[in-house]
Legacy VTK file of the C-alpha trace (Angstrom):
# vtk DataFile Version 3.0
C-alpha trace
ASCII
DATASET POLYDATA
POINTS 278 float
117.809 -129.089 -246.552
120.523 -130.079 -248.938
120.280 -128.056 -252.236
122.549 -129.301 -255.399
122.771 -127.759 -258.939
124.254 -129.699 -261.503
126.328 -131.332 -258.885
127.801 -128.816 -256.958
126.515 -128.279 -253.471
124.923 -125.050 -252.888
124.964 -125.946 -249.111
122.250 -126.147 -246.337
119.351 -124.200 -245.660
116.181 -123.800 -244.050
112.735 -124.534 -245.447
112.162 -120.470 -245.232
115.376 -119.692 -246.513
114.328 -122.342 -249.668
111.050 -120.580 -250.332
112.494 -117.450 -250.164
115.262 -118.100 -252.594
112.622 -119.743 -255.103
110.760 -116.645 -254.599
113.736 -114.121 -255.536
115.537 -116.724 -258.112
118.589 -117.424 -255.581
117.018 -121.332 -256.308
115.565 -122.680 -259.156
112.438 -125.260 -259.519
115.260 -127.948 -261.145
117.428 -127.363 -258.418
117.896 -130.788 -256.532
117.529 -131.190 -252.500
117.388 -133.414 -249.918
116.836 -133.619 -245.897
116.730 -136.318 -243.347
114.629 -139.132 -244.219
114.181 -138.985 -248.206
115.686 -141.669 -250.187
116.550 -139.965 -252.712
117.276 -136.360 -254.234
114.798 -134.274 -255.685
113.707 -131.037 -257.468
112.453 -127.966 -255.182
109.266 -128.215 -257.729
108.037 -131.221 -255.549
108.631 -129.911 -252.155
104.763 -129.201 -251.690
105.146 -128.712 -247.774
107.537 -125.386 -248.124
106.249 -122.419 -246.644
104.689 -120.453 -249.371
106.051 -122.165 -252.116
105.599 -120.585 -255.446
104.191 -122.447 -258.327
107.131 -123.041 -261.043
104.865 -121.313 -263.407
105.127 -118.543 -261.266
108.757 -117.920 -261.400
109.824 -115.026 -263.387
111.992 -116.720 -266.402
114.062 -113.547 -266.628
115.938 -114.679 -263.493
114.893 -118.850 -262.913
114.443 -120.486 -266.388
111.444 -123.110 -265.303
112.239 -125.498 -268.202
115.026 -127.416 -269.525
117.564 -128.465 -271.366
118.809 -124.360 -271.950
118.237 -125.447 -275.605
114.231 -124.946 -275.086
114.663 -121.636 -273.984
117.439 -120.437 -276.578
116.649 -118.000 -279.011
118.617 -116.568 -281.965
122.047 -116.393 -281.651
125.236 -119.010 -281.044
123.701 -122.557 -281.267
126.734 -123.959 -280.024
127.091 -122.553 -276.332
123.407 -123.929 -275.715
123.581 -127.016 -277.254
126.634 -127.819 -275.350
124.916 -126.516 -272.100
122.154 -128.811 -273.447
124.319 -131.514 -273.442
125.685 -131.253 -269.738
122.259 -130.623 -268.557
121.225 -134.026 -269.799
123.921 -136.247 -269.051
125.475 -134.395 -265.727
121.496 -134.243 -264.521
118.989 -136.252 -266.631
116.300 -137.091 -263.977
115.680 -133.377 -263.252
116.209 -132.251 -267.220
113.603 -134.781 -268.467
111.140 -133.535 -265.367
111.238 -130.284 -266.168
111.304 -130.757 -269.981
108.343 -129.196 -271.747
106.406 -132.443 -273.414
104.429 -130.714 -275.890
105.148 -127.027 -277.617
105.916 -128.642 -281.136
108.781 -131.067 -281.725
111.044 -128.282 -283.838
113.341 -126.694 -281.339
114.304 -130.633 -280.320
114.676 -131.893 -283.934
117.103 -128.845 -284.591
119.190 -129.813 -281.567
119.237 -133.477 -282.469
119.911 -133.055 -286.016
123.012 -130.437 -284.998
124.650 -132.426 -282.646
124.211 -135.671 -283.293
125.189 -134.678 -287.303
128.187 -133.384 -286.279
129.280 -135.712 -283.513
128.763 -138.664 -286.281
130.654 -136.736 -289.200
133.297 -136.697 -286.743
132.983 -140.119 -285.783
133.317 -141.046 -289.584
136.138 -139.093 -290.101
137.955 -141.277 -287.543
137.181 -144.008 -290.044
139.253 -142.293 -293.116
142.352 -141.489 -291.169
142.140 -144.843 -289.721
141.929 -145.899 -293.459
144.430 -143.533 -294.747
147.294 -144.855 -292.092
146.326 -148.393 -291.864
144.791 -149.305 -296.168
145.180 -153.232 -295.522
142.295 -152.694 -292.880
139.765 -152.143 -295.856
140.728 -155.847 -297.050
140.122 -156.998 -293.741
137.376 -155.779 -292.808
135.724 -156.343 -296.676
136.850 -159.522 -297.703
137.806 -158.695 -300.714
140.348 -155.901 -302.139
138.586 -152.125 -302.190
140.473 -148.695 -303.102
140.758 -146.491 -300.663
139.290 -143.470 -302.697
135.977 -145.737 -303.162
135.869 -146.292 -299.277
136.586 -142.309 -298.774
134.117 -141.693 -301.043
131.352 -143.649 -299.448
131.972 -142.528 -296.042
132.070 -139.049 -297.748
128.820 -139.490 -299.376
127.647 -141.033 -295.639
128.479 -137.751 -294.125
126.274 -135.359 -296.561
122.910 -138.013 -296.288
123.496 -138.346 -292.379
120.638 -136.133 -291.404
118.335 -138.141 -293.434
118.998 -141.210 -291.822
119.488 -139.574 -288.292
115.475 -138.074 -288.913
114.104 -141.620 -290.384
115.858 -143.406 -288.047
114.551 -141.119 -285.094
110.893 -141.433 -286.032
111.440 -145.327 -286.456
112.549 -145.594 -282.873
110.025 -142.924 -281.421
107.317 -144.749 -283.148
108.343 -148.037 -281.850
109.211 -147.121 -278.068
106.193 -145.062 -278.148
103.802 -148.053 -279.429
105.451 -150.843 -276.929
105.026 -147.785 -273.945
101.643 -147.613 -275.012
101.312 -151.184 -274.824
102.416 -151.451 -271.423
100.505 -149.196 -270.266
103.298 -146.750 -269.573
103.013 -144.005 -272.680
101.002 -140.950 -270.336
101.952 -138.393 -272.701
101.402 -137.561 -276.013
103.448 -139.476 -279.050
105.746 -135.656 -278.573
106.725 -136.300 -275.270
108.810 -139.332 -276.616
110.111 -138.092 -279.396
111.514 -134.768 -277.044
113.675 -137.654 -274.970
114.788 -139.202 -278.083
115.798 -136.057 -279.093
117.489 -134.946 -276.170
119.278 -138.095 -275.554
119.812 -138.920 -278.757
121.890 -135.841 -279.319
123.272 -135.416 -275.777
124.437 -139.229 -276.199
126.494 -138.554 -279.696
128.618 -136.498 -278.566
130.027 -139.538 -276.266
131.257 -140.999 -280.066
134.064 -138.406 -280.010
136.144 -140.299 -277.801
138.358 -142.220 -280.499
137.976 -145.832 -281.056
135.466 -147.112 -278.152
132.911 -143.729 -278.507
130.559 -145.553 -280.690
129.924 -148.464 -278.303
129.515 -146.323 -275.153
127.287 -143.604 -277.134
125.009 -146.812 -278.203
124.760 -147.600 -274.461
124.242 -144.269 -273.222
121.786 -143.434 -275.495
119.795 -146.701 -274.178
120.492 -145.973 -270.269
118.965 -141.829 -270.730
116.698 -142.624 -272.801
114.833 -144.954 -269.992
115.542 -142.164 -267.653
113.951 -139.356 -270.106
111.101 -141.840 -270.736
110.188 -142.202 -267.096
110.222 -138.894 -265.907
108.674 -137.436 -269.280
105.766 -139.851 -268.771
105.988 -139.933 -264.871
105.788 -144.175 -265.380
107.512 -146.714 -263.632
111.002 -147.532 -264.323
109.986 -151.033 -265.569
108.079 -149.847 -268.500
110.552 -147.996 -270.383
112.769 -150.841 -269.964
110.543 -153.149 -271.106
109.503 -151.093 -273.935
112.889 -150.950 -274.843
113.540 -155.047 -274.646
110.227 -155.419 -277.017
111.664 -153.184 -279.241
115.106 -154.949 -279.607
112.970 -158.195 -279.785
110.895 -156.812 -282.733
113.698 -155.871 -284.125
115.808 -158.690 -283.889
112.917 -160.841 -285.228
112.432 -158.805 -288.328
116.059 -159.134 -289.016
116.043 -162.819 -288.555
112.751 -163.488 -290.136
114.289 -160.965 -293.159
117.345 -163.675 -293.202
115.551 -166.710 -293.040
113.373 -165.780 -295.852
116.033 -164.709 -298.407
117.919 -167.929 -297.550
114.501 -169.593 -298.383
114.281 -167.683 -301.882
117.975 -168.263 -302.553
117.602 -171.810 -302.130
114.298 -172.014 -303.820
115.947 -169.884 -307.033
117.826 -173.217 -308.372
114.905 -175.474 -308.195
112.508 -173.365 -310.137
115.067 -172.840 -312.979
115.514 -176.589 -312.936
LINES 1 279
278 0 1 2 3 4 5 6 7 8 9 10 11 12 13 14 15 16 17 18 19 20 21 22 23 24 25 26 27 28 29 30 31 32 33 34 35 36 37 38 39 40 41 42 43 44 45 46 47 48 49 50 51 52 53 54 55 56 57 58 59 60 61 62 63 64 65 66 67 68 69 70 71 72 73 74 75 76 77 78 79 80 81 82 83 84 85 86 87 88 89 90 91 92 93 94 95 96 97 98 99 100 101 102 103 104 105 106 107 108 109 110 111 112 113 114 115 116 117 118 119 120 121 122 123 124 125 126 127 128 129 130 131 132 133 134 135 136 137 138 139 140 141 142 143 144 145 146 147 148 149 150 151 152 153 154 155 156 157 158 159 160 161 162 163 164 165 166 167 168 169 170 171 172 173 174 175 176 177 178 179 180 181 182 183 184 185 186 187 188 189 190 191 192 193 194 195 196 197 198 199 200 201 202 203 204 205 206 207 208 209 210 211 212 213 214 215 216 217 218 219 220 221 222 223 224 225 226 227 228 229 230 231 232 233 234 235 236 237 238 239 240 241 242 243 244 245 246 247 248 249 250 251 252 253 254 255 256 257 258 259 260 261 262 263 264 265 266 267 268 269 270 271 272 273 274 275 276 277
């Protein structure tokens, strides 16, 4: 058997040498193997035909953390470390993270992670946007349409930084609600609403930090965050790949049609305006 951890071989080993390192903590649950035959890699955790195979529940946590992202198990102390393990974890390995991910235990721990990350991976993101206005000022014409100071457009992106974990939180419910609902719908949602919100968190934060590459982060964080959060949907709610895809193309669909629906009727209201002052 084949044993991989966070994408380093480990190397080869027997099924007793396998149990036996689960039992001392030489493997972990998460761990990922394969052998002749399988079409794919997966954790030790669903190797059921081991000899003597513990339960991960029975694995002392001191020496084999059964849960992750590292964040979930993190006490007091440096946020940052974890959250950047945290971060690895999810992106480096998301099909075993989002299996072994806890899907209920209360939705702080994730939230905290989310809001840190994902707070300061967009302040940074915005700062980009006032040096790129402080060396280049004609861009704010440009992009505006009209002529704009540059203190008012520091000052709003300013001002964007201190509300961002308002909007980060309102717009993280919004989209757990609504991938939630259309899983539901699709018969794909096995989990509580909590189990959902966890992979939004997780791969909503993990994803940010892809916006601190310069220029092009924002439009590869926007796609990463939709490729893991499919994969943290499936395995969180052991579904079908389909259905978290789908979910996701209803959503964008909903969306879309409240945005063009919102358009057509204020064009319909402008329009109208003139003829009822007449």
């Amino acid at each position: 058997m084949h044993i991989n951890r966070n994408r380093q071989s480990l190397g080869q080993f027997s099924d007793e040498d396998v149990a036996e390192g689960l039992r001392s903590g030489k493997f972990f649950p998460t761990d990922l193997a394969w052998r002749e035959g399988m079409d794919s890699w997966q954790p030790l955790s669903s190797f059921a035909d081991l000899p003597q195979v513990p339960d991960v529940a029975g694995v002392s946590e001191a020496v084999a953390p059964a849960v992750l992202p590292a964040w979930e198990q993190a006490g007091g102390g440096a946020a940052l470390p974890v959250a950047v393990e945290s971060i690895k974890e999810v992106l480096g390995a998301p099909v075993a993270t989002f299996r072994a991910m806890p899907c209920t235990g209360g939705a702080g721990r994730p939230l905290k992670f989310y809001l840190l990350v994902s707070w300061v991976t967009t302040a940074v993101a915005v700062l980009y946007q006032i040096a790129a206005v402080l060396i280049n000022p004609a861009m704010i014409a440009r992009e505006a349409g009209t002529e704009v100071s540059q203190g008012v457009v520091i000052s709003v992106l300013g001002g964007a930084i201190v509300l961002m974990p308002l909007f980060l939180l309102v717009g993280l419910y919004v989209s757990a609600g609504f991938l939630h609902g259309a899983l539901r719908l699709l018969g794909g949602a096995k989990k509580p609403f909590e189990a959902t919100l966890r992979v939004l968190c997780y791969s909503g934060g993990a994803t940010s930090a892809i916006q601190l590459i310069p220029l092009c982060g924002g439009y590869l964080s926007s796609i990463a965050w939709m490729v893991y959060s499919v994969i943290g949907l499936k395995e969180a709610h052991g579904t079908d790949l389909w259905r978290p895809i789908a979910a996701l193309v209803l959503v964008a669909l909903f969306c879309c049609g409240l945005i063009v629906g919102g358009a057509v009727f204020a064009a319909a209201v402008v329009h109208a305006l003139p003829a009822a002052a007449k």
